[in-house]
N, C-alpha and C positions, 0 to 999 in steps of 0.2 A: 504494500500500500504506500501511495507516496506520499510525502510528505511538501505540507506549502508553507515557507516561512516567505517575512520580508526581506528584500537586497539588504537593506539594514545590518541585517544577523550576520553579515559578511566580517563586522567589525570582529567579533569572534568568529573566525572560520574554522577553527578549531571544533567549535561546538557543530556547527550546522553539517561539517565532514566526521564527526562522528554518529549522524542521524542518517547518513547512507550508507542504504545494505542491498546487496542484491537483490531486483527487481522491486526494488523502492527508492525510485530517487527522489533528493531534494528537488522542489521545484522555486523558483526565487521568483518574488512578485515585486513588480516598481511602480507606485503609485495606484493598486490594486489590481495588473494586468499581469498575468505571467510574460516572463521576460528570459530566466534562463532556467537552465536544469542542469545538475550535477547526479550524474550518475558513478557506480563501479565499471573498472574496465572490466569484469567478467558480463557486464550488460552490453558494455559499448562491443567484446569479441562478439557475444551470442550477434547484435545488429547488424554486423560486419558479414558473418556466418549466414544471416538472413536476407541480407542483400545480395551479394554473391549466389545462393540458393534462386534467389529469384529472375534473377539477369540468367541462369542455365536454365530455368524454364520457360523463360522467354525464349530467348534463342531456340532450344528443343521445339519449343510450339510454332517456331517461325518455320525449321525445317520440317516437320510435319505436315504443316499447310502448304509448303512449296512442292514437297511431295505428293499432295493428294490432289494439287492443280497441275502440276508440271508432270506427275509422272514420277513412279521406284526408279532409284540405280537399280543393277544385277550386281551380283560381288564382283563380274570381271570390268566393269564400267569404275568400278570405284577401283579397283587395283592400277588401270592405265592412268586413271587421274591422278593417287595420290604417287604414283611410279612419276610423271609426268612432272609432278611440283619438286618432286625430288632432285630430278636432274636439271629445274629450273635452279634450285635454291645452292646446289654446287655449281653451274656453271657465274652464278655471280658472285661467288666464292670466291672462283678463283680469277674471276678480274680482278 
């Protein structure tokens, strides 16, 4: 549960970073609007973990729909392509 103190309480930050705990952050209000939030980094990894998650399912659902509009590769469609990038990405090697 989070917690709402005022920017104020910054004067002791001591106190207001001892009232964050995992999946409870401080929330800091300025002139009664919320303003910032002070969380743990075991929240800011999990957000990081959840972003990341989301961007691969984006993308997966992009290829999925390109698939069911465009048409499957076969497995040997996909072996010349990624054969193909391969000897793209050494010959600019070795320029």
């Amino acid at each position: 549960m989070p917690t709402i103190a005022p920017i104020s309480e910054l004067r002791n930050y001591g106190q207001v970073l001892e009232k964050v705990r995992p999946n409870a952050p401080v929330y800091l209000t300025q002139n009664g609007h919320g303003e910032y939030s002070v969380h743990s980094i075991e929240d800011d990894e999990e957000f990081e973990k959840t972003k990341a998650m989301l961007k691969l399912m984006i993308e997966l659902n992009k290829g999925f729909q390109s698939g069911e509009q465009q048409g499957w590769k076969n497995e040997e469609d996909l072996d010349r392509y990624f054969a193909e990038k391969r000897r793209q990405k050494e010959a600019e090697v070795e320029r």
